[in-house]
C-alpha positions in Angstrom: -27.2 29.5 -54.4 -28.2 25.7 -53.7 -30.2 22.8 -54.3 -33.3 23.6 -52.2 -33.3 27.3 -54.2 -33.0 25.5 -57.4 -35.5 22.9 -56.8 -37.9 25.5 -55.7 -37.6 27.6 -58.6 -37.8 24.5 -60.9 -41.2 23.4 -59.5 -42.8 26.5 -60.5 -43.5 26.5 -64.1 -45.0 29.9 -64.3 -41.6 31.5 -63.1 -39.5 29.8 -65.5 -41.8 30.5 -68.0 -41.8 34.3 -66.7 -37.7 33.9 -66.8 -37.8 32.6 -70.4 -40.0 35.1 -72.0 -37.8 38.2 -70.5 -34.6 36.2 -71.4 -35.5 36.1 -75.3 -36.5 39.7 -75.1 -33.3 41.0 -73.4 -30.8 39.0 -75.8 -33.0 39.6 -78.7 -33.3 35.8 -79.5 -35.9 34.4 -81.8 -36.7 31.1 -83.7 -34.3 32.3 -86.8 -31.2 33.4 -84.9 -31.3 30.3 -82.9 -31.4 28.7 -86.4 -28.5 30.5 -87.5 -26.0 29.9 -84.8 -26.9 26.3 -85.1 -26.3 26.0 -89.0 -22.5 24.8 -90.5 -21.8 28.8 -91.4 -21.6 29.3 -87.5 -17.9 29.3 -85.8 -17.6 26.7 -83.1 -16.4 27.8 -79.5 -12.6 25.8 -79.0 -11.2 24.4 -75.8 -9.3 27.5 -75.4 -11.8 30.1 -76.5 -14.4 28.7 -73.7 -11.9 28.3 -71.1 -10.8 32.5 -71.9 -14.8 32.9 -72.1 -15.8 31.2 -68.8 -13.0 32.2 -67.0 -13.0 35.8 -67.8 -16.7 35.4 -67.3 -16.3 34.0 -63.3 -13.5 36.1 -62.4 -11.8 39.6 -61.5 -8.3 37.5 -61.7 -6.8 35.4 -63.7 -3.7 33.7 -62.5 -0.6 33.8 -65.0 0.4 30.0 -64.8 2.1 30.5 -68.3 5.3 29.0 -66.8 3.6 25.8 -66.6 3.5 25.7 -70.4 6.3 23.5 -70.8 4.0 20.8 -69.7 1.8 21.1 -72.7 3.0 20.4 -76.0 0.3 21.8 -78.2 -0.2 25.0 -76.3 1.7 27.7 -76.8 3.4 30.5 -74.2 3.1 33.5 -76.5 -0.6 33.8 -77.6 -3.3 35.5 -76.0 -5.6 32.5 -74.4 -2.1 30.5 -73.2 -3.2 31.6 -69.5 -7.0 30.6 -69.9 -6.7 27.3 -71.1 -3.7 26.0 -68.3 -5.6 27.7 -65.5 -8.6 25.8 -66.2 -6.5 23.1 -66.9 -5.3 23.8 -63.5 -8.9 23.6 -62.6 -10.3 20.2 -64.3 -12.3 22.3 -66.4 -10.0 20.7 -69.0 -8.8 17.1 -69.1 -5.1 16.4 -70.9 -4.6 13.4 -73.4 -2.9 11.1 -70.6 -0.1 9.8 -72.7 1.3 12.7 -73.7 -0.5 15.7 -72.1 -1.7 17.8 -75.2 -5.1 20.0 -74.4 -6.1 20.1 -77.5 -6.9 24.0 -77.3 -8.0 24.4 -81.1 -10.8 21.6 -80.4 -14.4 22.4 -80.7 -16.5 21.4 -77.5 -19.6 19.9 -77.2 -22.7 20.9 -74.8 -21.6 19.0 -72.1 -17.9 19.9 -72.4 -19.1 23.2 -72.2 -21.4 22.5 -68.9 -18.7 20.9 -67.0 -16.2 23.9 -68.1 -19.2 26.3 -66.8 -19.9 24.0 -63.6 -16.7 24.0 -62.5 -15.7 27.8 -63.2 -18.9 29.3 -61.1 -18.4 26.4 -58.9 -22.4 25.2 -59.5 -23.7 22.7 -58.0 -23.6 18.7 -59.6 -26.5 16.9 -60.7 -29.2 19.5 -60.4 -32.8 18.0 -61.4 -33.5 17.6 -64.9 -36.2 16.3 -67.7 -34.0 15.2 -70.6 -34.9 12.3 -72.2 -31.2 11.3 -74.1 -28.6 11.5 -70.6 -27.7 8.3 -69.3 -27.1 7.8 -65.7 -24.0 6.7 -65.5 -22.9 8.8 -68.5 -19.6 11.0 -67.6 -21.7 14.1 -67.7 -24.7 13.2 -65.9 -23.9 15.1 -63.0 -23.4 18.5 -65.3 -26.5 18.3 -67.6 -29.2 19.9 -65.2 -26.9 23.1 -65.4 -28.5 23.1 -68.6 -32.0 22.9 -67.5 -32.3 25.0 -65.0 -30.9 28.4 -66.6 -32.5 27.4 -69.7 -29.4 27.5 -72.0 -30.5 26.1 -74.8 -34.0 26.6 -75.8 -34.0 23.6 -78.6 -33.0 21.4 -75.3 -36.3 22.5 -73.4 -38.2 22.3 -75.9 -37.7 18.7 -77.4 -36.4 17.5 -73.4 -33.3 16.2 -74.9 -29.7 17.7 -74.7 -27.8 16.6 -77.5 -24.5 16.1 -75.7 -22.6 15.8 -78.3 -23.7 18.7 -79.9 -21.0 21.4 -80.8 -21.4 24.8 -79.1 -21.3 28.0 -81.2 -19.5 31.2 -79.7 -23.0 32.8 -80.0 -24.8 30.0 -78.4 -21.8 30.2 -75.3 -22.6 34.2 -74.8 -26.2 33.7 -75.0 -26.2 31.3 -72.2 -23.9 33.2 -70.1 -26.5 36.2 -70.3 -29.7 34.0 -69.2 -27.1 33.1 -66.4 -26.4 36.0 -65.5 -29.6 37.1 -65.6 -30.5 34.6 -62.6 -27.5 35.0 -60.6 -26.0 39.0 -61.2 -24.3 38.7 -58.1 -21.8 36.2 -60.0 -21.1 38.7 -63.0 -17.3 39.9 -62.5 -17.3 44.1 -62.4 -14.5 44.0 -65.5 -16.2 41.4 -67.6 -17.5 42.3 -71.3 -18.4 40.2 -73.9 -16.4 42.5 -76.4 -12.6 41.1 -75.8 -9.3 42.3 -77.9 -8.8 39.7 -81.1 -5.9 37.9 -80.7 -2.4 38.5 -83.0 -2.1 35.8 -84.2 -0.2 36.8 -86.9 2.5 38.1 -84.7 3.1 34.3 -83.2 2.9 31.5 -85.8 2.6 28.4 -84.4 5.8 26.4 -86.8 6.2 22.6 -86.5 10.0 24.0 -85.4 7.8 25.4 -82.0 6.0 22.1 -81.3 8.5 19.7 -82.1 10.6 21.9 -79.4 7.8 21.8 -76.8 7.4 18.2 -77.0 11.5 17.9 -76.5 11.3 19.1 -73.3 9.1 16.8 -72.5 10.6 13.5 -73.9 13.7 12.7 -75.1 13.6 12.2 -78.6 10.8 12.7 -81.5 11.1 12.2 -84.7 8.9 14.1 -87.9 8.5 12.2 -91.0 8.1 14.4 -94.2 4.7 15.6 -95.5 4.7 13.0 -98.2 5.5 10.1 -96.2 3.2 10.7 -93.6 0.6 11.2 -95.9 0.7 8.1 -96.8 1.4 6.4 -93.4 -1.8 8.1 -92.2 -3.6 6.6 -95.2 -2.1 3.2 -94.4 -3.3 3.9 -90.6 -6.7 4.6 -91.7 -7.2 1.1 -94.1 -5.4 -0.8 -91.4 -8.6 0.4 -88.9 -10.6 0.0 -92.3 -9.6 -3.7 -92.5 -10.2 -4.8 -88.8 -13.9 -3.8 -89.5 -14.5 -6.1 -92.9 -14.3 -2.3 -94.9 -12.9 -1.9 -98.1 -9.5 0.1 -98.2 -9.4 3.7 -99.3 -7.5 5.0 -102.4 -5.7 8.2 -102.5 -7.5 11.2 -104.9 -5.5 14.2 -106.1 -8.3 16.2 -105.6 -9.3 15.5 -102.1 -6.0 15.8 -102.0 -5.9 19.5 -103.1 -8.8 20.0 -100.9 -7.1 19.0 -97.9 -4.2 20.2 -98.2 -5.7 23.9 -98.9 -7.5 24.0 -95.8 -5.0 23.0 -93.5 -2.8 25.9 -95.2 -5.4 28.1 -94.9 -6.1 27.1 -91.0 -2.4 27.3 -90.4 -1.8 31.1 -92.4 -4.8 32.4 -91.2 -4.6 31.2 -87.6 -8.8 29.6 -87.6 -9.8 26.3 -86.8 -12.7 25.2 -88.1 -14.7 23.0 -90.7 -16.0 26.3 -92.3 -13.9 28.9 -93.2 -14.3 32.5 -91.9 -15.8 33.1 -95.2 -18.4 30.6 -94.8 -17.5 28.0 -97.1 -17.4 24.6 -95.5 -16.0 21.1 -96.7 -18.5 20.6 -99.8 -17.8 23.6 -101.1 -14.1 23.6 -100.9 -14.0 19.7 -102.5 -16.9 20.9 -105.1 -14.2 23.7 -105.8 -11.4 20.8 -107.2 -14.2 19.6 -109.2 -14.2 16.3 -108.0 -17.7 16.4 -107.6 -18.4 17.3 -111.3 -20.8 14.9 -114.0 -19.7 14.5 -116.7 -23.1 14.6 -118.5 -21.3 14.2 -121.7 -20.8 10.4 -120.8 -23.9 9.7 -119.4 -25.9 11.2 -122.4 -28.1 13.3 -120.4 -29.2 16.4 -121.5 -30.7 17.9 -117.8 -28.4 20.5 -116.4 -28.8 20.7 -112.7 -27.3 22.7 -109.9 -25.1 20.9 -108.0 -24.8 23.1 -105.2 -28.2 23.0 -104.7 -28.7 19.2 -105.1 -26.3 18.8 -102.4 -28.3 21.3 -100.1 -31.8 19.7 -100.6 -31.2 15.8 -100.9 -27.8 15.8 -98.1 -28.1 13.5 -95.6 -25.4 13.8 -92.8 -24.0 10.6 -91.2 -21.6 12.2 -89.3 -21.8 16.5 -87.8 -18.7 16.6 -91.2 -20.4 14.5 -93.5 -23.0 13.9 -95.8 -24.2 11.4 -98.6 -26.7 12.7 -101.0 -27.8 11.5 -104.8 -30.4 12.3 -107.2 -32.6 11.1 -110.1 -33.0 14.3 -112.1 -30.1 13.2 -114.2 -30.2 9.2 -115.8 -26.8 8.5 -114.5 -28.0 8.4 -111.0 -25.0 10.6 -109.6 -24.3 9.5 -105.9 -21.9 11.7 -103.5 -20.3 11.1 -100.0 -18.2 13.5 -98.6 -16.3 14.4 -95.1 -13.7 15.8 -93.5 -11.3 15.4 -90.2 -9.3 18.1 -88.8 -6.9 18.2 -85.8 -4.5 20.3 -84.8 -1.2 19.9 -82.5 -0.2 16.2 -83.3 3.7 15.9 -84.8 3.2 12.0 -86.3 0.7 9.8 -88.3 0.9 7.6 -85.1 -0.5 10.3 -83.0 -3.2 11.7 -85.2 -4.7 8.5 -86.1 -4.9 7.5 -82.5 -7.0 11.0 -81.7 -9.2 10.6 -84.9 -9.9 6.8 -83.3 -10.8 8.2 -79.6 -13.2 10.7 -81.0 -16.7 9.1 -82.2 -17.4 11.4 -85.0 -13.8 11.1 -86.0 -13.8 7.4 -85.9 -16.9 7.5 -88.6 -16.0 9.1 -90.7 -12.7 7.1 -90.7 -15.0 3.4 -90.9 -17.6 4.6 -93.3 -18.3 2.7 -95.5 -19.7 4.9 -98.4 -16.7 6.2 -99.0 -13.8 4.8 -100.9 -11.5 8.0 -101.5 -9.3 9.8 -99.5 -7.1 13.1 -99.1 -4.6 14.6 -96.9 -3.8 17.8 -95.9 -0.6 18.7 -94.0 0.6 22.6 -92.9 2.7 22.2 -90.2 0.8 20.9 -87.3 -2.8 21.2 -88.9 -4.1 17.9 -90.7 -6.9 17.5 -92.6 -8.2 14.0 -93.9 -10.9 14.8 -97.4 -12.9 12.1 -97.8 -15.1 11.1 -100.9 -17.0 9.0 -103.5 -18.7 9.9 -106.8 -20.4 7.4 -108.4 -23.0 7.2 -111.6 -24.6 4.9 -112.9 
């Protein structure tokens, strides 16, 4: 493959229509499953799940570099994608945090993670000829987004001419692009590759702050673990201090987002899942709406209309962040007004470490300077964290 094939290919429109329309029927994609694997219910792909996908994907072999490990806090030697993730870390497919070399493997990845992952694990060409409308030049991942555009990954991209970089990529949406891949380049599909792969144990190998906090040992001298409760705090007093800088109003501490939080990271933790929705399907509004903090009190308000609140929050939401939304209603005289979100991370040992992550990551760092929201929550299962935050106002 190279530029001069691609280019030719690209300038004729009735091929790559020809390509599309046999793509969609050989993956059995239409308007509503695209829908679906884009909506909140959807699991996102992780740093570690794309680098087992891709690499499994572009090769017979995978080298065992497992005894490299040690230079990796956050990533474990025992589970199943250990190998993936330092390979292609091996490979630049993967970037560590520079101060302290965490991967991060339980972080979703966006479109153009995922293109640079895939560009550098078939060893594609950089900056192939594109359309989009929303990719900088000088933007990090300029040279990976006409990957995109060329094997038509991502039909919502072709059709409105803009990527979406930031744009977190499903597990379905990653398979479906391999296949319209590999249906323009077979002679790169690996002879022992299947999409189909063995679920990993992850009950067998429970990732305990005892595990982390030894990893990180090895690689520095000393670190210390506050308790939950104090570093609950300490994170909120992180968060206002980054609050304050900005002109924003500080955030108090609710028992129910609270409870909210702190469920989720248990639940991420015991059932080995990391993700905004739970493998159930219920995502962050339904999980705070479950502590009834987003209850009315009609009673108070002297309103008599009984409304759904569920489905309020599914018709009038607007999000302000991808894990948040603000949403409020005149069908009831008290004017009820919600915001809700949620952070989660997963791998950090201190407040100091988390807050700094939350900070470097853009959707992260809204959330965090919002400023519709003036409650807080936090949720602590050994290295899983999860920040609830909220308001609920009537009038």
């Amino acid at each position: 493959m190279n530029l001069m094939k691609l280019q030719a290919i690209m300038d004729s429109m009735r091929i790559r229509s020809l390509l599309l329309a046999v793509v969609l029927l050989l993956i059995g994609i239409n308007s509503n499953q695209a829908n679906a694997a884009q909506s909140y219910e959807a699991k996102f792909l992780t740093r570690a799940g794309a680098a087992e996908l891709l690499l499994r994907a572009s090769r017979e072999v995978i080298p065992d570099l497992t005894q490299d490990v040690h230079l990796y806090p956050d990533v474990i030697a025992e589970q199943t994608h250990t190998k993936y993730i330092i390979y292609a870390t091996s490979l630049k497919m993967i970037d560590p945090e520079p101060k302290r070399g965490l991967l991060f493997p339980y972080r979703s990845v966006s479109r153009t993670e995922f293109l640079k992952m895939m560009t550098i694990a078939f060893d594609i060409p950089k900056s192939i000829p594109h359309s989009f409308k929303d990719i900088e030049q000088d933007a990090w991942y300029a040279p990976y987004a006409g990957l995109a555009y060329y094997y038509v990954l991502f039909d919502d991209a072709i059709e409105t001419q803009e990527l979406t970089p930031s744009m977190r990529v499903t597990r379905g949406e990653a398979e479906a692009a391999l296949k319209r891949f590999f249906l323009i380049e077979p002679d790169l599909l690996p002879n022992n590759f299947s999409f189909t792969v063995e679920e990993e144990q992850v009950s067998r190998i429970r990732v305990t702050p005892a595990i982390v906090k030894n990893a990180i040992l090895n690689l520095f001298k000393k670190v210390e673990v506050a308790r939950p409760d104090t570093t609950r705090h300490e994170v909120i007093e992180l968060l206002n201090n980054e609050r304050s800088k900005k002109g924003l109003p500080i955030l108090t501490e609710n028992i129910l987002l609270r409870i909210s939080a702190q469920k989720h990271a248990k639940d991420m933790y015991q059932r080995g899942y990391f993700s905004h929705t739970t493998p159930e399907g219920l995502d962050y509004v339904d999980r705070i709406r479950a502590t009834n903090y987003l209850e009315v009190d009609q009673s108070k308000c002297g309103c008599k209309t009984v409304f759904n609140l569920r489905t309020l929050i599914d018709t009038g939401r607007r999000e302000i962040t991808p894990n948040s939304i603000t949403t409020q209603t005149d069908i009831c005289g008290c004017k009820p007004r919600f915001a809700v979100g949620e952070n989660i991370a997963k791998g950090q040992l201190t407040a100091t470490q988390v807050n700094e992550d939350w900070m470097n990551s853009p959707e992260h760092r809204a959330n965090i300077l919002h400023p519709q929201f003036d409650e807080i929550g936090i949720g602590l299962f050994g290295d899983v964290w999860v920040q609830n935050f909220g308001r609920m106002q009537i009038e």
